[in-house]
VEXMINU-191021 format. One record per atom (N, C-alpha, C): residue number from 1; residue in three letters; atom name; x, y, z. Coordinates in nm, 4 decimals, decimal comma. Example, Ala and Ser with C-alpha at 12.3 -4.5 7.8 and 13.67 -1.06 7.14 Angstrom:
<pakols>
<nr->1&rest->ala&atom->N&X->1,3190&Y->-0,5690&Z->0,7800>
<nr->1&rest->ala&atom->CA&X->1,2300&Y->-0,4500&Z->0,7800>
<nr->1&rest->ala&atom->C&X->1,3200&Y->-0,3300&Z->0,7800>
<nr->2&rest->ser&atom->N&X->1,2850&Y->-0,2250&Z->0,7080>
<nr->2&rest->ser&atom->CA&X->1,3670&Y->-0,1060&Z->0,7140>
<nr->2&rest->ser&atom->C&X->1,2900&Y->0,0030&Z->0,7870>
</pakols>
This chain:
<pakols>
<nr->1&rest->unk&atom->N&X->14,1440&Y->-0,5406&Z->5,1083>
<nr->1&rest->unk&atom->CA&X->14,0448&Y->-0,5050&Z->5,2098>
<nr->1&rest->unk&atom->C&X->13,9119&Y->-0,5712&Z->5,1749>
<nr->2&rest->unk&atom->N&X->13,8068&Y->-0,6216&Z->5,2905>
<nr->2&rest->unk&atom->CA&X->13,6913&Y->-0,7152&Z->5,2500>
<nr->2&rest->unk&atom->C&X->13,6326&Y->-0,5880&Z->5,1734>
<nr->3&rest->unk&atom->N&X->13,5088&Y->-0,6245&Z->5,1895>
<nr->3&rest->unk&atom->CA&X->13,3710&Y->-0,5527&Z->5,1421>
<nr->3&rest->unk&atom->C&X->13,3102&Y->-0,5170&Z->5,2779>
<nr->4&rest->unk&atom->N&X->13,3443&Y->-0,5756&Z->5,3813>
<nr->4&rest->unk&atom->CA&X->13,2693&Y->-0,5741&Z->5,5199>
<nr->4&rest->unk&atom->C&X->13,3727&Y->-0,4750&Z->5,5984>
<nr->5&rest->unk&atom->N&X->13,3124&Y->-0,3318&Z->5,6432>
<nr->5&rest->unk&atom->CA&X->13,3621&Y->-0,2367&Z->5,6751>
<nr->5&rest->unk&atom->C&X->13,3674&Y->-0,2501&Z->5,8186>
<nr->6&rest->unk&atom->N&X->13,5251&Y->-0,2260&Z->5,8549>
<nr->6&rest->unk&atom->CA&X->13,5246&Y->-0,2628&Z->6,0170>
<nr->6&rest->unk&atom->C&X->13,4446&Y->-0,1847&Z->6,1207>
<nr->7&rest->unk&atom->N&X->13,4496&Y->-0,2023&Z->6,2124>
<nr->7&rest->unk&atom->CA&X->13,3086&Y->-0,1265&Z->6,2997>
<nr->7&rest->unk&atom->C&X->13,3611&Y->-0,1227&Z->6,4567>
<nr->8&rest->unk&atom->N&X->13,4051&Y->0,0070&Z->6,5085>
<nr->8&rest->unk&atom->CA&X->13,4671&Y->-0,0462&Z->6,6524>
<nr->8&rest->unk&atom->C&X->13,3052&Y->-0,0783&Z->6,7226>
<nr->9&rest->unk&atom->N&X->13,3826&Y->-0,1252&Z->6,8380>
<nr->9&rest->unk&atom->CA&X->13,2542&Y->-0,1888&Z->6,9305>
<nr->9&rest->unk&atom->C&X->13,2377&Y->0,0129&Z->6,9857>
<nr->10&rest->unk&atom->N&X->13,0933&Y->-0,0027&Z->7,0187>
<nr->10&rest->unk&atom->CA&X->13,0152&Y->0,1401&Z->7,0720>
<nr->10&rest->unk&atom->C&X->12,9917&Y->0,1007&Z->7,1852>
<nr->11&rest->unk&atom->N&X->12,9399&Y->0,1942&Z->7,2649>
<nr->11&rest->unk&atom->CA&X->12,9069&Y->0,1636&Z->7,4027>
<nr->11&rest->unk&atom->C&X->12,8057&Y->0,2418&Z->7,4668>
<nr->12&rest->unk&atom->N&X->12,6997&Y->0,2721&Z->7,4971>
<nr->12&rest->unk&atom->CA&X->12,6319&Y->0,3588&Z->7,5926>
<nr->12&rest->unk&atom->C&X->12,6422&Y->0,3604&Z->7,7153>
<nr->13&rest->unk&atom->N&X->12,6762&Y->0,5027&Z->7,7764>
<nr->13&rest->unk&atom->CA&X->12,7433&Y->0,5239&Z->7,8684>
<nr->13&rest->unk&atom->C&X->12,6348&Y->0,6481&Z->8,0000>
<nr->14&rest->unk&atom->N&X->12,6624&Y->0,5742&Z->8,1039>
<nr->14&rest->unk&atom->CA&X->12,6113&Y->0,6427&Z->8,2085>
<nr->14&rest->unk&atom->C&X->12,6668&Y->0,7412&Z->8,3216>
<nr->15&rest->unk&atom->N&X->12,7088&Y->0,9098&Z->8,3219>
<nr->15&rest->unk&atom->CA&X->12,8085&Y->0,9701&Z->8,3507>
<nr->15&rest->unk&atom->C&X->12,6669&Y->1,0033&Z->8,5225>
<nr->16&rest->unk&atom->N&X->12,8173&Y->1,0541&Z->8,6607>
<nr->16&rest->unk&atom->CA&X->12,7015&Y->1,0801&Z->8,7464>
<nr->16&rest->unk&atom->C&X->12,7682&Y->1,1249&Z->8,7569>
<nr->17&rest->unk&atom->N&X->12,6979&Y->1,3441&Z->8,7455>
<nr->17&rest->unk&atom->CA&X->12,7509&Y->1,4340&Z->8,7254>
<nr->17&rest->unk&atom->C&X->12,7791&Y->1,5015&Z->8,9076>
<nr->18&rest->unk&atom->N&X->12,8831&Y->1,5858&Z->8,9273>
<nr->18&rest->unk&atom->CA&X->12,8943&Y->1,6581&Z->9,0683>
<nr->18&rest->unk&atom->C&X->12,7782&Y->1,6681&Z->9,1164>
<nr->19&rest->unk&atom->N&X->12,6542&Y->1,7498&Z->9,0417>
<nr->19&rest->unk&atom->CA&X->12,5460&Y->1,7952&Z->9,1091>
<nr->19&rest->unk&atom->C&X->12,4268&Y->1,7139&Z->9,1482>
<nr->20&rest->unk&atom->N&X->12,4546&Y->1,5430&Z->9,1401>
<nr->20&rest->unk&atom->CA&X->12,4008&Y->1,4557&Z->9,1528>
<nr->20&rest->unk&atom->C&X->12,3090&Y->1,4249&Z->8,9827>
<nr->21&rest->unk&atom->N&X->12,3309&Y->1,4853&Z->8,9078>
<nr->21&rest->unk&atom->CA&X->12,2368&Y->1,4791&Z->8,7903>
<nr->21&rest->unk&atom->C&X->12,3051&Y->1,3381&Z->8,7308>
<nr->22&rest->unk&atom->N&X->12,2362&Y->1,2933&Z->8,6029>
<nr->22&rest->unk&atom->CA&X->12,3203&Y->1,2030&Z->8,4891>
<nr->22&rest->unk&atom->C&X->12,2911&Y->1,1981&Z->8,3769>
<nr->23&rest->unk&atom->N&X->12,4334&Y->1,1592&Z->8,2911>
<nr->23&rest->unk&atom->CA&X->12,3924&Y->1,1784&Z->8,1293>
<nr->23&rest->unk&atom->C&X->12,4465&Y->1,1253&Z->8,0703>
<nr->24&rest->unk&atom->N&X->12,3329&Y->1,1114&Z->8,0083>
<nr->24&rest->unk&atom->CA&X->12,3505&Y->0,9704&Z->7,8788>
<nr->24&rest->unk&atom->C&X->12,4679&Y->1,0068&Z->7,7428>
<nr->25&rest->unk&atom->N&X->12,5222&Y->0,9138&Z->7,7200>
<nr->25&rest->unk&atom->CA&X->12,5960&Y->0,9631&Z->7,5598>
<nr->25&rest->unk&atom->C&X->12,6500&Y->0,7981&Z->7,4942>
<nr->26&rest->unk&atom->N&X->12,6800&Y->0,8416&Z->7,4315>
<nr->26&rest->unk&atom->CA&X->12,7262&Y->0,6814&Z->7,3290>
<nr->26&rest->unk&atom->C&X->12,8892&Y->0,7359&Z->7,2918>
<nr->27&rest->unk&atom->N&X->12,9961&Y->0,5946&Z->7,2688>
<nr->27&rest->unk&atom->CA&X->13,1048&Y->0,6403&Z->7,2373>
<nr->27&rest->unk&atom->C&X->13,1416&Y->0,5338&Z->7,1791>
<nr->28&rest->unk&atom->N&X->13,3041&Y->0,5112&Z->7,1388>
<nr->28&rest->unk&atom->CA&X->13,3562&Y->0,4007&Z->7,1283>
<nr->28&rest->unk&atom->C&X->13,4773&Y->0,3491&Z->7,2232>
<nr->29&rest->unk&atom->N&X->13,5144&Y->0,4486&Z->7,2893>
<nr->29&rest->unk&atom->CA&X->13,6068&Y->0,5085&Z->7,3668>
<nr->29&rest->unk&atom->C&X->13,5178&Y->0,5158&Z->7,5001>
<nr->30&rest->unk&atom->N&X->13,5548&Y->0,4552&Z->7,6285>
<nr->30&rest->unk&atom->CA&X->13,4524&Y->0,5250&Z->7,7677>
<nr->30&rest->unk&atom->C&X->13,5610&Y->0,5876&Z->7,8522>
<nr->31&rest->unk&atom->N&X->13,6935&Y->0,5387&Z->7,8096>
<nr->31&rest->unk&atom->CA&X->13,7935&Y->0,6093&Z->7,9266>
<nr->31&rest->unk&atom->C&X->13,8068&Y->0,7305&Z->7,8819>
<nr->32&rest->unk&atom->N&X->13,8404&Y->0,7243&Z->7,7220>
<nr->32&rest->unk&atom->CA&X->13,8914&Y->0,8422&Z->7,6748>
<nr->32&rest->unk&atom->C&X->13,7380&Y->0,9418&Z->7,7116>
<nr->33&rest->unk&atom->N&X->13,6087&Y->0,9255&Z->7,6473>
<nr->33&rest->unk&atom->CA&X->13,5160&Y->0,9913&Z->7,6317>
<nr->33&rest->unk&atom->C&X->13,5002&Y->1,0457&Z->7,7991>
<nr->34&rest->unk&atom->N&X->13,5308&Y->0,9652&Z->7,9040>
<nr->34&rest->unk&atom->CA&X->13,5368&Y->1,0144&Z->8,0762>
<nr->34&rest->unk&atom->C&X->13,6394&Y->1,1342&Z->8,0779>
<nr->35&rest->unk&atom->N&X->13,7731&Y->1,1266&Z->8,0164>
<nr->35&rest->unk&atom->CA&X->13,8950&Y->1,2529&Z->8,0344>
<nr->35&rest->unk&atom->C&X->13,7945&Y->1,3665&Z->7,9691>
<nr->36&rest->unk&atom->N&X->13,7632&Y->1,3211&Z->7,8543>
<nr->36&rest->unk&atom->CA&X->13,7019&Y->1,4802&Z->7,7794>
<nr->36&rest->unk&atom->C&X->13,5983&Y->1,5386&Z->7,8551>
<nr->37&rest->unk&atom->N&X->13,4927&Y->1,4755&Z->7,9088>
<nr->37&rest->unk&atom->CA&X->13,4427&Y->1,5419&Z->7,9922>
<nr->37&rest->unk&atom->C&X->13,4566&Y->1,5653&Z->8,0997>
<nr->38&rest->unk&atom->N&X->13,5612&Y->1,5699&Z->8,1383>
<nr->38&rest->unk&atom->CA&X->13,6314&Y->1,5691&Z->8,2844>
<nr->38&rest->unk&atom->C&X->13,7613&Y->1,6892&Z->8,2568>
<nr->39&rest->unk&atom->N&X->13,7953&Y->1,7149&Z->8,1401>
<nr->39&rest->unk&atom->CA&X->13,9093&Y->1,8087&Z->8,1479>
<nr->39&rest->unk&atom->C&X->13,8910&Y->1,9101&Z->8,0037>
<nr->40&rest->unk&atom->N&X->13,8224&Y->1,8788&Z->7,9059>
<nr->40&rest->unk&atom->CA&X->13,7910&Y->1,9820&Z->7,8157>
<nr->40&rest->unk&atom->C&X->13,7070&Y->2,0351&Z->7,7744>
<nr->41&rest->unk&atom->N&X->13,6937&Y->2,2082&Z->7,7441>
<nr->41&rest->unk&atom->CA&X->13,6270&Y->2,2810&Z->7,7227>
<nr->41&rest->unk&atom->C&X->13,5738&Y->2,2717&Z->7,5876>
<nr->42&rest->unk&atom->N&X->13,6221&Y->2,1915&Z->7,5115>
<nr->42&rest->unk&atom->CA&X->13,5892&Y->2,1888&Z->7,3545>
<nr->42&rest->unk&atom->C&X->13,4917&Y->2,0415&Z->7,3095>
<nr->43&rest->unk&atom->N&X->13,5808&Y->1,9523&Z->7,3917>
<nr->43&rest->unk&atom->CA&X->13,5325&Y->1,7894&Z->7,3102>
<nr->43&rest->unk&atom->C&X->13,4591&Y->1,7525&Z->7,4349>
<nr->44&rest->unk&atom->N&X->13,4509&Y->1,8252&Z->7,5691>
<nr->44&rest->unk&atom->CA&X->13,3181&Y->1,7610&Z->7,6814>
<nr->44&rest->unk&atom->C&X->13,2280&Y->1,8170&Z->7,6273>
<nr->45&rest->unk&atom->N&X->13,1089&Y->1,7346&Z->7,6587>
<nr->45&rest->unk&atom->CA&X->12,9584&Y->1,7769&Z->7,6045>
<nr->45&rest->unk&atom->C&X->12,9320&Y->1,9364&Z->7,6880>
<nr->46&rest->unk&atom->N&X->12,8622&Y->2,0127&Z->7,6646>
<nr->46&rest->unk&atom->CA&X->12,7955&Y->2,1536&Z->7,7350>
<nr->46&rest->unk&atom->C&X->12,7483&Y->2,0884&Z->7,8761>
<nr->47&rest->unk&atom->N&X->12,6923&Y->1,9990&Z->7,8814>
<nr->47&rest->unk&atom->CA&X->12,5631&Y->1,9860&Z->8,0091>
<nr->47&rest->unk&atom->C&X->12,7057&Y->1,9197&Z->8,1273>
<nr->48&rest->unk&atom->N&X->12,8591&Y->1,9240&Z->8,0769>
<nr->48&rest->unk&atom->CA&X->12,9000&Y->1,7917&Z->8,2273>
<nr->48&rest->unk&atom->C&X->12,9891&Y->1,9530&Z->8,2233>
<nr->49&rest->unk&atom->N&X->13,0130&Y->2,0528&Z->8,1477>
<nr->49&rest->unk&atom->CA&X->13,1374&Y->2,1367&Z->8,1455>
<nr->49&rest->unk&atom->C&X->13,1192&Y->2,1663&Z->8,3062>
<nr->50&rest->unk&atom->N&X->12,9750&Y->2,2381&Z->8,3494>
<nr->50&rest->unk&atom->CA&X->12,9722&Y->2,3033&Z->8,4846>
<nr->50&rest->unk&atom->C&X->12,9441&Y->2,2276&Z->8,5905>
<nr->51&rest->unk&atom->N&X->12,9259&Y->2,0959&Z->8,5508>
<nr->51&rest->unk&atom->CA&X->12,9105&Y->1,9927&Z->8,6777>
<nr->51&rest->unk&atom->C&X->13,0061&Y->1,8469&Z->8,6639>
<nr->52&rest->unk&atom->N&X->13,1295&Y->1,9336&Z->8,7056>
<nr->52&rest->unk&atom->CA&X->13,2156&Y->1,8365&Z->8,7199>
<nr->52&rest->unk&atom->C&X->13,2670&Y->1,8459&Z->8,8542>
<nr->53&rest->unk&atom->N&X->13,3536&Y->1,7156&Z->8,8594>
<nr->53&rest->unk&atom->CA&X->13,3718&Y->1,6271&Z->8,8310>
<nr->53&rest->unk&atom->C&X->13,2495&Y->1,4900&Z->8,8454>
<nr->54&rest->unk&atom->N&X->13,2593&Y->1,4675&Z->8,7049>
<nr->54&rest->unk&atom->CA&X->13,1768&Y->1,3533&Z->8,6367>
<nr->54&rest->unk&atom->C&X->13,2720&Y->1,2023&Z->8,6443>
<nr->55&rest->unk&atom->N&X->13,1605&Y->1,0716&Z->8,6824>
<nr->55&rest->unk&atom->CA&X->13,2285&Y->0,9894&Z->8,6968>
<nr->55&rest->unk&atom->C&X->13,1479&Y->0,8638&Z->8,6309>
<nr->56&rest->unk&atom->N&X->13,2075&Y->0,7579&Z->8,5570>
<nr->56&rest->unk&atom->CA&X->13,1641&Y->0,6607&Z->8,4953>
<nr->56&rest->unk&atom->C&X->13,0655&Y->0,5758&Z->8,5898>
<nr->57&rest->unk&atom->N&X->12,9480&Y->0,5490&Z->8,5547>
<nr->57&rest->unk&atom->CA&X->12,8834&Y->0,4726&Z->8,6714>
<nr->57&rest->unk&atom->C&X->12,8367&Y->0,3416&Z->8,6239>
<nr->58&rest->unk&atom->N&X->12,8003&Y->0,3554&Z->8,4618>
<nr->58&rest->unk&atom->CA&X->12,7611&Y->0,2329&Z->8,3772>
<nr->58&rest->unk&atom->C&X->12,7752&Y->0,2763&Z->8,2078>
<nr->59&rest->unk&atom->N&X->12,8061&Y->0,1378&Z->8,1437>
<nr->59&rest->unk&atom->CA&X->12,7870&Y->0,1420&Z->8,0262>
<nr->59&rest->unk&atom->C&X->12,7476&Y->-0,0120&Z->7,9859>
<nr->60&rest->unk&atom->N&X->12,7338&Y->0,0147&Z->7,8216>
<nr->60&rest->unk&atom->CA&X->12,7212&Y->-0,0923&Z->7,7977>
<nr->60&rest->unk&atom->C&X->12,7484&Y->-0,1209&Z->7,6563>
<nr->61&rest->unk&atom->N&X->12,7825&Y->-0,2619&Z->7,5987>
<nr->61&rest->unk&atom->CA&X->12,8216&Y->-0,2486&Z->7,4678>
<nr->61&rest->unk&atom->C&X->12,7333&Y->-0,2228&Z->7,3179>
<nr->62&rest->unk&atom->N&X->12,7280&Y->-0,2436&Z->7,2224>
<nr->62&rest->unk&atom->CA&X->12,6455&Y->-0,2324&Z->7,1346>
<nr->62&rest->unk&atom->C&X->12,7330&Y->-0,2697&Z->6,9739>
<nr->63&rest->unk&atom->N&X->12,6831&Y->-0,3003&Z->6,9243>
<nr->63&rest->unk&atom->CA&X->12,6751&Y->-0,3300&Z->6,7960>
<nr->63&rest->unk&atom->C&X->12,7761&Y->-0,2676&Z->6,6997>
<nr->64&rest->unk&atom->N&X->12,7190&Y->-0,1702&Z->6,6812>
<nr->64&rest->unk&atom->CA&X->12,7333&Y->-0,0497&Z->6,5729>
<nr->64&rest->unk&atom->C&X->12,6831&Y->0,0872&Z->6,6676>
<nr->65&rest->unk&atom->N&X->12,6965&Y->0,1863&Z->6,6064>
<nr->65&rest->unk&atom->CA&X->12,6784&Y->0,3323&Z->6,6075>
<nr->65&rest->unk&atom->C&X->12,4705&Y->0,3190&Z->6,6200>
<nr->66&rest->unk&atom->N&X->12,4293&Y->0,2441&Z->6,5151>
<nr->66&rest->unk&atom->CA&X->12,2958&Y->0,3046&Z->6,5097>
<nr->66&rest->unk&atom->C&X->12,2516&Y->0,2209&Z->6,6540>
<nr->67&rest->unk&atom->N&X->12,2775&Y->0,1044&Z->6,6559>
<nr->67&rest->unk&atom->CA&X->12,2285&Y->0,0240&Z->6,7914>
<nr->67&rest->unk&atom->C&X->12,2500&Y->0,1214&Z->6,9643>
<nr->68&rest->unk&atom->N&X->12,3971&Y->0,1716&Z->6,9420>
<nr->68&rest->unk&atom->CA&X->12,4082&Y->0,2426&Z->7,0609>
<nr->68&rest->unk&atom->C&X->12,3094&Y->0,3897&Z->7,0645>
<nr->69&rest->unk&atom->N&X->12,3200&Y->0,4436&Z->6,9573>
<nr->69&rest->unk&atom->CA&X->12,2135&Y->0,5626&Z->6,9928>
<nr->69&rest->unk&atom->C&X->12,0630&Y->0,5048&Z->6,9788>
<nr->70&rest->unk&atom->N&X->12,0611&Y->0,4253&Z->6,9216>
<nr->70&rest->unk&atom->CA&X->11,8820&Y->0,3289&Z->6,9601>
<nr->70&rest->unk&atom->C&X->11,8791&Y->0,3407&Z->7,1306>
<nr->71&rest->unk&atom->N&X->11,9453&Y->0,2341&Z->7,1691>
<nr->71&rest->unk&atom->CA&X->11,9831&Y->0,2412&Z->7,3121>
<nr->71&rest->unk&atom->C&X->11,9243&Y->0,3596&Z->7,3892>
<nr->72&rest->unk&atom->N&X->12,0830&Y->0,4727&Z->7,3722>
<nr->72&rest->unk&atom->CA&X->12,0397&Y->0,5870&Z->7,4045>
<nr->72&rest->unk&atom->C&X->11,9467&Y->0,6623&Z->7,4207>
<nr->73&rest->unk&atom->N&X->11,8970&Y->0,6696&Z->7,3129>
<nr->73&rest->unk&atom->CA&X->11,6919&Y->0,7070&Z->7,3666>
<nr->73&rest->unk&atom->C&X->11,6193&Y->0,6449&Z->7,3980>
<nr->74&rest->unk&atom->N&X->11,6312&Y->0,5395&Z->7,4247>
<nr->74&rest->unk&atom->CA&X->11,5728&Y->0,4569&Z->7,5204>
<nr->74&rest->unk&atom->C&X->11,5474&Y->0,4782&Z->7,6481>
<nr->75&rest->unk&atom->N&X->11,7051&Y->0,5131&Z->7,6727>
<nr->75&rest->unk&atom->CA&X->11,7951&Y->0,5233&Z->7,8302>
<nr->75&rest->unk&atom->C&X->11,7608&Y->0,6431&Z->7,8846>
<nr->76&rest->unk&atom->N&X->11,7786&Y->0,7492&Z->7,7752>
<nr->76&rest->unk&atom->CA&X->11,7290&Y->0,8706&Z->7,7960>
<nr->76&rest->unk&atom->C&X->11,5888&Y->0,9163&Z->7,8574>
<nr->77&rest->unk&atom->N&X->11,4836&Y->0,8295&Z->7,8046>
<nr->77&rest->unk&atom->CA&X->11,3442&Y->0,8587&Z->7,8323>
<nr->77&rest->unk&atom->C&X->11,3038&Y->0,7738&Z->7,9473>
<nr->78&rest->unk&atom->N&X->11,4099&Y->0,7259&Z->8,0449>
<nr->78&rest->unk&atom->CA&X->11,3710&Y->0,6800&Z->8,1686>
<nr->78&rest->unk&atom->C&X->11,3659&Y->0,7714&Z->8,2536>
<nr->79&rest->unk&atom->N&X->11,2911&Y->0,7434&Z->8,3851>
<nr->79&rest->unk&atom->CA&X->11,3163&Y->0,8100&Z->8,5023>
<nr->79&rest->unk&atom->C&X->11,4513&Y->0,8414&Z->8,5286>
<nr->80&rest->unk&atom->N&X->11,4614&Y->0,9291&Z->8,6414>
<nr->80&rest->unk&atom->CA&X->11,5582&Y->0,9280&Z->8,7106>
<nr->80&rest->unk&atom->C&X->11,5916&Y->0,7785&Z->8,8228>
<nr->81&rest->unk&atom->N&X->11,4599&Y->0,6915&Z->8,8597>
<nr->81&rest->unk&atom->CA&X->11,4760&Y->0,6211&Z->8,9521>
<nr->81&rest->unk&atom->C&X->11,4723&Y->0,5032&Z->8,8543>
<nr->82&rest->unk&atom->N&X->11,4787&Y->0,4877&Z->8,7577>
<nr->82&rest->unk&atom->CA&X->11,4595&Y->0,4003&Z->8,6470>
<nr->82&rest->unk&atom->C&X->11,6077&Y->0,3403&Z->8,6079>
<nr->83&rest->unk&atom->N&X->11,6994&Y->0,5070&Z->8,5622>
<nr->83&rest->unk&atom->CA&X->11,8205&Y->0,5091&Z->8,5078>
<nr->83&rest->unk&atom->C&X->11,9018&Y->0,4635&Z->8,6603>
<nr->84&rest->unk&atom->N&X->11,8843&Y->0,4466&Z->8,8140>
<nr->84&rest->unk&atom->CA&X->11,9588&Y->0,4339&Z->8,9202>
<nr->84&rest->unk&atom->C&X->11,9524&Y->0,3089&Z->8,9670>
<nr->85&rest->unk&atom->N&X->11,8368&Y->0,2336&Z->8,8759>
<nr->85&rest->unk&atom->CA&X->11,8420&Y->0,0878&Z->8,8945>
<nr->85&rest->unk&atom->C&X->11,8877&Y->0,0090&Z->8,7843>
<nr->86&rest->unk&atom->N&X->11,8756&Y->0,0590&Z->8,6791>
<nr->86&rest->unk&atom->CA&X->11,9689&Y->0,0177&Z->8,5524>
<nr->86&rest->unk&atom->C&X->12,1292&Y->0,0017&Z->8,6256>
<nr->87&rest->unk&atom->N&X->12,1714&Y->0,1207&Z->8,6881>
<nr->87&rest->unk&atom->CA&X->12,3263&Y->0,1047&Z->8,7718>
<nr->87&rest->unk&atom->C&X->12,3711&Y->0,0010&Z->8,8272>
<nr->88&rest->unk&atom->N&X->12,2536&Y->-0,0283&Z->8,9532>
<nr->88&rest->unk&atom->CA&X->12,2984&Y->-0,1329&Z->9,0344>
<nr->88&rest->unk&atom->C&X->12,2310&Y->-0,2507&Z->9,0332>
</pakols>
């Protein structure tokens, strides 16, 4: 095995929740990380459990783990009309 520790690709991800809301999260996984918050009570985040059905609207790739949650608060501290032009 190298010295250079493998690293899946991350992704920051843009969910648009039933109640028109959206939320940010980082993964490595976007299909799988879409089922969990779309069908479980344990591994979906708290904020998509009561406003589902949630649907993938954007992501994007990243680096490593620290690059995607860099990202993430980034993404996070936009508008709402900010994060709807990032989409399209």
């Amino acid at each position: 095995m190298s010295d250079v520790e493998y690293s899946p690709l991350w992704h920051v991800y843009l969910l648009l929740c039933a109640d028109g809301t959206l939320y940010t999260g980082v993964t490595t996984d976007c299909q799988r990380r879409l089922k969990e918050h779309n069908e479980s009570n344990r591994l979906g985040a708290k904020y998509t459990r009561c406003r589902r059905p949630v649907t993938l609207v954007w992501h994007e790739p990243a680096r490593n783990r620290s690059e995607a949650c860099q990202r993430e608060y980034v993404i996070k501290r936009l508008t709402r009309a900010e994060k709807l032009a990032l989409i399209s």
